[in-house]
BALOZA-829705 format. One line per 4 residues: for each residue x, y, z of C-alpha. Coordinates in steps of 0.1 Angstrom, whole numbers. Example, Ala and Ser with C-alpha at 12.3 -4.5 7.8 and 13.67 -1.06 7.14 Angstrom:
// BALOZA-829705
123/-45/78  137/-11/71;
// end
This chain:
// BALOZA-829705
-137/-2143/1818  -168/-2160/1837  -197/-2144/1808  -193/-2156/1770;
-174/-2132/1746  -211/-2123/1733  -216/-2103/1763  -187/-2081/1764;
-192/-2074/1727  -227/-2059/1734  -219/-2040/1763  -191/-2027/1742;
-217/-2016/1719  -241/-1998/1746  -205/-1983/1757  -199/-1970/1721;
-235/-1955/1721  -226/-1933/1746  -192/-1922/1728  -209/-1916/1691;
-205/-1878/1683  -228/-1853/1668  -213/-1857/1633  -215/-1895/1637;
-177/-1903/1644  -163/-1918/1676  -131/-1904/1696  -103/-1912/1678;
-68/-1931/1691  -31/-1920/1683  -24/-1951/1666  -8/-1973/1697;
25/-1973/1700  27/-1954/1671  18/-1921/1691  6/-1904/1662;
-26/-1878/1656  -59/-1896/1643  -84/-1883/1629  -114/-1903/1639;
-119/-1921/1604  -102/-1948/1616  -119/-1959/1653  -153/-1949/1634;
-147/-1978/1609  -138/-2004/1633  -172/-1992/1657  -190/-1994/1626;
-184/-2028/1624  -194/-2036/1662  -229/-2018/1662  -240/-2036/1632;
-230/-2067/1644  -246/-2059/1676  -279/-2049/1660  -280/-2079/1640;
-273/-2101/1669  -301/-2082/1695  -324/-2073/1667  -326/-2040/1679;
-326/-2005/1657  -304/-1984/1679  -273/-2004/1671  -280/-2000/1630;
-288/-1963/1637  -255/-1960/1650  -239/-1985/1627  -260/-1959/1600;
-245/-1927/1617  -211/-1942/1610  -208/-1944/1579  -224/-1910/1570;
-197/-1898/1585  -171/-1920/1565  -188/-1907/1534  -186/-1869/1543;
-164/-1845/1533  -150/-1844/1567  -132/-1878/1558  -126/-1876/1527;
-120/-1837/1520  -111/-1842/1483  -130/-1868/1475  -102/-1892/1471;
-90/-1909/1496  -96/-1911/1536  -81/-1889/1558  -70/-1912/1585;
-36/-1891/1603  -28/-1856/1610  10/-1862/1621  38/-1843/1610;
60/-1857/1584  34/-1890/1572  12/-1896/1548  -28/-1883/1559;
-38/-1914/1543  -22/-1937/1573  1/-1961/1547  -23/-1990/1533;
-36/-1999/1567  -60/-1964/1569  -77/-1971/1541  -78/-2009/1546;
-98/-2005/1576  -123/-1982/1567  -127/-2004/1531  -134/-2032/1554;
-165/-2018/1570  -177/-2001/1543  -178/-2035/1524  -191/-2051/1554;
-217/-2029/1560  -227/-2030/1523  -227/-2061/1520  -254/-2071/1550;
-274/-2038/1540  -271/-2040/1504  -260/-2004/1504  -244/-1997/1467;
-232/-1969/1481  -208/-1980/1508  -193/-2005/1479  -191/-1978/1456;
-175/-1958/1478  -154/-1984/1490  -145/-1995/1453  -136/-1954/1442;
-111/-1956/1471  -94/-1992/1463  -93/-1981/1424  -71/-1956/1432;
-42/-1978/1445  -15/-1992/1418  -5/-2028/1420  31/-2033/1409;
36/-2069/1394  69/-2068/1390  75/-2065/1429  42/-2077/1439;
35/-2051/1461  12/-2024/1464  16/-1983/1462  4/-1963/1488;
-11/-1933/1483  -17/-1895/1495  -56/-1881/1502  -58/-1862/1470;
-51/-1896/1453  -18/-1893/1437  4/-1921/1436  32/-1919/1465;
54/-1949/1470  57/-1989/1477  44/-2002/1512  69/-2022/1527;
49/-2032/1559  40/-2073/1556  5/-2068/1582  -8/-2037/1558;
1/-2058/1525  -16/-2085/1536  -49/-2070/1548  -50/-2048/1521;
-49/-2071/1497  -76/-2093/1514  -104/-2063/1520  -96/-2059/1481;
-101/-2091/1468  -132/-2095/1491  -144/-2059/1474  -134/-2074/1441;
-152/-2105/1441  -185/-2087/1454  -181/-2064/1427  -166/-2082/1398;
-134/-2058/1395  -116/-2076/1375  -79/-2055/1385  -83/-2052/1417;
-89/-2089/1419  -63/-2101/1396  -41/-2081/1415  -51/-2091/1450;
-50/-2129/1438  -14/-2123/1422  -1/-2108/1458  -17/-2141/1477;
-6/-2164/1448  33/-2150/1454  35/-2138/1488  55/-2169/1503;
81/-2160/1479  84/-2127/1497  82/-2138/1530  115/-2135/1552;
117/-2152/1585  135/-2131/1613  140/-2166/1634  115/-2197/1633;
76/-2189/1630  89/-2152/1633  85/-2129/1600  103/-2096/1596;
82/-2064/1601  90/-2058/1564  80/-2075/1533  107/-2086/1503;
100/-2067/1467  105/-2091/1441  128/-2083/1414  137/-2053/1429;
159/-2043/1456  141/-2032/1488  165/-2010/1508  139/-2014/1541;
144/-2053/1537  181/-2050/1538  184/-2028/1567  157/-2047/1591;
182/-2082/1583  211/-2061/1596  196/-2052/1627  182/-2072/1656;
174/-2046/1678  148/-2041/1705  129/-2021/1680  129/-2043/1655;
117/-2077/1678  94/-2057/1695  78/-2048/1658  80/-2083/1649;
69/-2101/1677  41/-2073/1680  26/-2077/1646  27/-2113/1640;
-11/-2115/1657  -18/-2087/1630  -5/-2105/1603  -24/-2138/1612;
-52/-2117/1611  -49/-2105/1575  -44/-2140/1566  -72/-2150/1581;
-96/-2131/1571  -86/-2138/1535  -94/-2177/1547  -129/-2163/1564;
-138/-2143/1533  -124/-2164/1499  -120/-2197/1509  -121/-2208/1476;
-94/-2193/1456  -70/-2215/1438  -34/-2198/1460  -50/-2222/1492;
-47/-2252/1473  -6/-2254/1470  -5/-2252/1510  22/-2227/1513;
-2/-2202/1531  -6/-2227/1555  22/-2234/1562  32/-2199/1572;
4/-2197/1592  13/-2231/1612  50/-2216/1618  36/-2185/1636;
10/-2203/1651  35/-2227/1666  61/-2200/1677  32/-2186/1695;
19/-2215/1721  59/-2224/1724  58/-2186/1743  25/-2189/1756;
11/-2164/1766  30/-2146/1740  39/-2113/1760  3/-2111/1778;
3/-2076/1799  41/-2070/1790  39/-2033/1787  11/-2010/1779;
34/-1997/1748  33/-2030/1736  22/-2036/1696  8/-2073/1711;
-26/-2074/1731  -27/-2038/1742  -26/-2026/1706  -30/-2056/1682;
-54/-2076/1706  -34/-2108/1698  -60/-2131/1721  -87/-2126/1691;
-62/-2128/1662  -41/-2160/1673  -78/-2176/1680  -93/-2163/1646;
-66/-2184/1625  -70/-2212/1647  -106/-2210/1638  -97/-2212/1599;
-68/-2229/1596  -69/-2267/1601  -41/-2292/1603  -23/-2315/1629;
-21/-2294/1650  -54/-2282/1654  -63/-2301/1688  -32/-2289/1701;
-38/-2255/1690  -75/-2258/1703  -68/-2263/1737  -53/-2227/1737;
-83/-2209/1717  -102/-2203/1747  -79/-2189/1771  -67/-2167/1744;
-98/-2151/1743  -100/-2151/1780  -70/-2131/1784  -77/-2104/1759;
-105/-2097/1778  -98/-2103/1815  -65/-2084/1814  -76/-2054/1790;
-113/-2047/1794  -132/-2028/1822  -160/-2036/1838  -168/-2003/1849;
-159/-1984/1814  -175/-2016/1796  -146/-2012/1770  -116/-2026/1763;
-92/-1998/1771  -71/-2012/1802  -35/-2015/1804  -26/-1999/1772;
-11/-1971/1756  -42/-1960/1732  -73/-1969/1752  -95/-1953/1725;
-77/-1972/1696  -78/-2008/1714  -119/-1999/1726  -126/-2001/1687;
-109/-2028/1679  -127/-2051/1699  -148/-2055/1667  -118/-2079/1659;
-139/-2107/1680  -170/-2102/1659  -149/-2122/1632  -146/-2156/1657;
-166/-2188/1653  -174/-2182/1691  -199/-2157/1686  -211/-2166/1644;
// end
């Protein structure tokens, strides 16, 4: 990567210009590896994200018109047809609402968004959506749910716990909701007790229910698979992430104080230089760096997670970033949509980078 990561952001930006549909949404993915239909609720959050960044960094209108265009569309009918909850899959057999993650996302640039425009209604909207989520203290865990709002079961999937919980207690704190945030606070205040480790600095897929028995746990201990080390190994960027961004965005909550947060994040962090470069251009079916771009989430919680290791870790932050870019983006497309399964899905989620120190 010879330019800064600033450039390839914006020229993502002018590229997304160019993909932005009549009704505001951009072309959706099929959900990586995942291979399943998208609607485009989900790629229009995470563009969303990128043209406002990108009009706030060039000061220029046609981003935020974009950025604008957006999120009409993530408050039409179109994606959210009953008024409940976003319709983020069309595949046979799953939920519409795409887990926790689906709505995740598109919370997170709605309270983005909102936030920088003071738009009330982008957190309202935002806030209707989170409230209808259950919180289950007892397991400390939350329920997903179905688009016409009705409860359906636990999550068990670690990444979409955790970044659920942190667009909500983000949400919460902006808009002093007091359940949502005691509930998001109780998941980060307990989640090292539900934490299982696969091997060292690796985390299972699944996340332990406490005080209940979780059937998914059980059968992801007995196995050690392909299957289940590719989802491991290929989520443990995503799961940083999460974690992450809860650093980025509420610093100051008491559940950093006790250090066992980071201390999780300093065994993944480690088991990932120990394999640098961490599966770089392994397969284009791969859940790490051509579907979770693991260059920008392994340098985003180096970026907010300090200890002895940091210099160590540091030296490693810029080729990170490096190789997400110089072995999945194209010059000619000016997106990032090489050598991988889901071009349209990883072209959005260069937002991702918008979150570094590099470019803030």
């Amino acid at each position: 990567m010879t330019k800064p990561l600033l450039f390839f952001l914006l020229e993502s930006a002018k590229a997304g210009l160019e993909l932005q549909r009549e009704d505001g949404s951009m072309p959706p993915g099929h959900n990586g590896p995942w291979n399943h239909v998208d609607t485009p609720v989900r790629t229009t959050s995470h563009w969303a994200i990128l043209f406002s960044f990108a009009g706030n960094v060039a000061n220029d209108h046609i981003f935020q018109n974009a950025c604008k265009r957006c999120c009409d569309y993530l408050l039409s009918k179109s994606a959210r047809p009953l008024g409940k909850a976003f319709f983020c899959r069309k595949e046979g057999g799953k939920d519409h609402t795409n887990n926790l993650i689906g709505q995740a996302w598109v919370i997170e640039a709605l309270v983005d968004i909102g936030l920088q425009n003071t738009d009330e209604s982008l957190l309202q909207c935002a806030l209707d959506v989170a409230a209808l989520h259950k919180f289950d203290k007892e397991t400390n865990l939350w329920r997903r749910i179905e688009i016409d709002g009705t409860d359906k079961a636990y999550c068990w999937t670690l990444n979409q716990q955790i970044m659920f919980s942190a667009v909500i207690l983000k949400l919460s704190i902006l808009t002093n909701e007091y359940r949502l945030y005691n509930a998001s606070n109780t998941f980060f205040n307990r989640f090292h007790e539900q934490l299982r480790w696969k091997s060292k600095g690796l985390p299972f897929h699944h996340i332990n229910a406490l005080n209940k028995a979780n059937i998914f746990f059980r059968i992801g201990e007995c196995l050690t698979g392909r299957w289940w080390n590719k989802l491991s190994f290929g989520y443990m960027p995503f799961v940083l992430y999460g974690l992450s961004l809860a650093k980025k965005w509420c610093p100051d909550q008491n559940f950093w104080q006790n250090g066992h947060i980071d201390r999780i994040v300093q065994e993944m962090l480690s088991l990932a230089i120990r394999n640098f470069p961490y599966g770089h251009l392994e397969a284009r079916d791969s859940f790490r760096w051509a579907y979770n771009p693991a260059g920008f989430e392994l340098a985003l919680a180096i970026d907010f997670f300090k200890d002895k290791n940091q210099e160590k870790y540091r030296r490693y932050y810029n080729d990170l970033i490096n190789l997400q870019i110089d072995g999945y983006y194209c010059n000619k497309r000016k997106l990032m949509c090489l050598n991988t399964f889901d071009p349209m899905t990883l072209s959005a989620r260069i937002y991702e980078a918008t979150r570094l120190q590099e470019v803030n």
